[in-house]
C-alpha positions as CSV (number, residue, x, y, z in Angstrom):
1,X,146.0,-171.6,32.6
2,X,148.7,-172.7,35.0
3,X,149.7,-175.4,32.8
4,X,148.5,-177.5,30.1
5,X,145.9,-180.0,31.1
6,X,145.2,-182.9,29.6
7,X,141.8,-183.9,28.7
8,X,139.9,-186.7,26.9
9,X,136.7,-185.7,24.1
10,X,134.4,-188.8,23.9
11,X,132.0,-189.9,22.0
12,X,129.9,-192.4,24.4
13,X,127.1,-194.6,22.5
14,X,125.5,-195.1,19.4
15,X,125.5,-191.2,18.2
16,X,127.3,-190.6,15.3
17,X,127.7,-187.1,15.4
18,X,130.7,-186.1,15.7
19,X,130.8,-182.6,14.7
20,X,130.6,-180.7,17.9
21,X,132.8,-182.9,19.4
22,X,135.6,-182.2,16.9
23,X,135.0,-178.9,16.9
24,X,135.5,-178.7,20.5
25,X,138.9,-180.7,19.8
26,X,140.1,-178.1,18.1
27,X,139.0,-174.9,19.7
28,X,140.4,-176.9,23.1
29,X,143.9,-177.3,21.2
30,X,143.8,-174.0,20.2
31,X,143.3,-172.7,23.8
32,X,146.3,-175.2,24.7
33,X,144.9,-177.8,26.6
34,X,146.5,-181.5,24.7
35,X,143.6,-183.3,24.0
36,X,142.8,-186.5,23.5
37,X,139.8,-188.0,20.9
38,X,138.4,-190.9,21.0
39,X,136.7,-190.6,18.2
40,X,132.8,-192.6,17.7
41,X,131.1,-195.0,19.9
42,X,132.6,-195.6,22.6
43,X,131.8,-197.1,25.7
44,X,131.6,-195.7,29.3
45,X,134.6,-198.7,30.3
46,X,136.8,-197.3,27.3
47,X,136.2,-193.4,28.1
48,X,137.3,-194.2,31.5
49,X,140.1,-196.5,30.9
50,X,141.9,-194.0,28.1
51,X,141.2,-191.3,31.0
52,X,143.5,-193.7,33.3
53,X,146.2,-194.5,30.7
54,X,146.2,-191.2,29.6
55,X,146.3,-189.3,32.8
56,X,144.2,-186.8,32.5
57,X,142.5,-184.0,34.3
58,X,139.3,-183.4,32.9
59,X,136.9,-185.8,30.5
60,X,134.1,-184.3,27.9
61,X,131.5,-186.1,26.6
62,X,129.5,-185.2,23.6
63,X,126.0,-186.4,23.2
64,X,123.3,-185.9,21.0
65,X,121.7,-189.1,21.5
66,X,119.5,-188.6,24.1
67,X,120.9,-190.7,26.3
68,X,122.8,-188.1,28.5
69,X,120.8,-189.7,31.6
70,X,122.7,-193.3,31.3
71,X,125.8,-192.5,29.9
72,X,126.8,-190.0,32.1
73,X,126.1,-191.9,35.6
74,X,127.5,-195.1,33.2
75,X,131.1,-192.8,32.7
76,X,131.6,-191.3,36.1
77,X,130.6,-194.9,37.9
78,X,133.2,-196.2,35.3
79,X,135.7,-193.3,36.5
80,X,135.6,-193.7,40.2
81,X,136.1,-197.6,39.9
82,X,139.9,-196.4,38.3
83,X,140.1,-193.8,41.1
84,X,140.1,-191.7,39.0
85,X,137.6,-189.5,41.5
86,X,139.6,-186.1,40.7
87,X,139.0,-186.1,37.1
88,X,137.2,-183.3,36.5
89,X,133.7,-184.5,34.2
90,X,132.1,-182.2,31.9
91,X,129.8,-182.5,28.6
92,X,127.2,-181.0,26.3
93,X,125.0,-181.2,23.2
94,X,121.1,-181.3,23.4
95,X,120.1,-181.8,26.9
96,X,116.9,-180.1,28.6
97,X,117.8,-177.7,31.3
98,X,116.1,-180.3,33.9
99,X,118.3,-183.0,32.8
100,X,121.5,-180.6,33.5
101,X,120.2,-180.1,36.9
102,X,120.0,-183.7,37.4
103,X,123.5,-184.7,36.0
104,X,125.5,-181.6,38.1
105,X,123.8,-183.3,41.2
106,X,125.4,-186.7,40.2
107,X,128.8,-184.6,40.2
108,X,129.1,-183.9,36.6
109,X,130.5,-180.2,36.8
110,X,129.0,-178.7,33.8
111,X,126.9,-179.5,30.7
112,X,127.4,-176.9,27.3
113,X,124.4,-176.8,25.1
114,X,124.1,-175.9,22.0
115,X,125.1,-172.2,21.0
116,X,127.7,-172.1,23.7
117,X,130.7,-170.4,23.4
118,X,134.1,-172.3,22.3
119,X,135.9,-169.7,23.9
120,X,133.4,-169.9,27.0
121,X,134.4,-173.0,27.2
122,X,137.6,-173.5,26.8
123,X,138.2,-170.1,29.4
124,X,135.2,-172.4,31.7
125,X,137.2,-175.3,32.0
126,X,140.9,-173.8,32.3
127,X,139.5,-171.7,35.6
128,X,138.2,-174.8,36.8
129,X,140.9,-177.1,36.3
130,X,143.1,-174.0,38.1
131,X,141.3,-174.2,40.9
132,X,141.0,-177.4,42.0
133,X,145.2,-177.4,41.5
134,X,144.5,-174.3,43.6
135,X,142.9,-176.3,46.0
136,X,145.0,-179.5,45.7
């Protein structure tokens, strides 16, 4: 990584499994990104708003809820009202492949599903966050 990026784990909505979402805490620490967690239940206005006070460069969401389809468009809508348009939006948990189609079109960059690599990840979002600095 060309330096380390800052990036916000969120738990949007009602699920309370947190697991994953800790786990991916860690492994992102690990890999030196600074992260931020938001911990449970959290709203698509309070996801984006920590985003803008904590200027960062890339968001994850966790979900298991099943409602990736709301929360997501809910989050980036949420996002681009704080112009915050170059933060980088990325997620996972159990969401059919369909559905992943359907959220990269709304300009979420990549969805993780179960059985991913931490390390895929972690290597995934560093090489993304370097280009767009690339590109910036």
């Amino acid at each position: 990584m060309k330096r380390p990026y800052r990036v916000v784990v969120a738990k949007p909505g009602l699920d309370g499994h947190d697991r994953g979402a800790k786990t991916m805490t860690r492994a992102l620490r690990d890999a030196g990104f600074e992260v931020v967690y938001t911990g449970l239940h959290q709203t698509p206005e309070q996801i984006a708003e920590t985003a803008l006070q904590e200027d960062v460069d890339a968001v994850g969401l966790s979900l298991l809820s099943g409602a990736h389809l709301t929360l997501f468009p809910r989050v980036l809508e949420e996002m681009r009202n704080r112009g915050l348009e170059d933060v980088l939006l990325f997620g996972g948990g159990v969401i059919p492949n369909e559905d992943i189609m359907t959220l990269k079109g709304m300009g979420v960059a990549e969805v993780f599903t179960p059985g991913s690599s931490l390390a895929g990840i972690c290597k995934w979002l560093g090489d993304a966050l370097d280009e767009r600095e690339e590109v910036a």
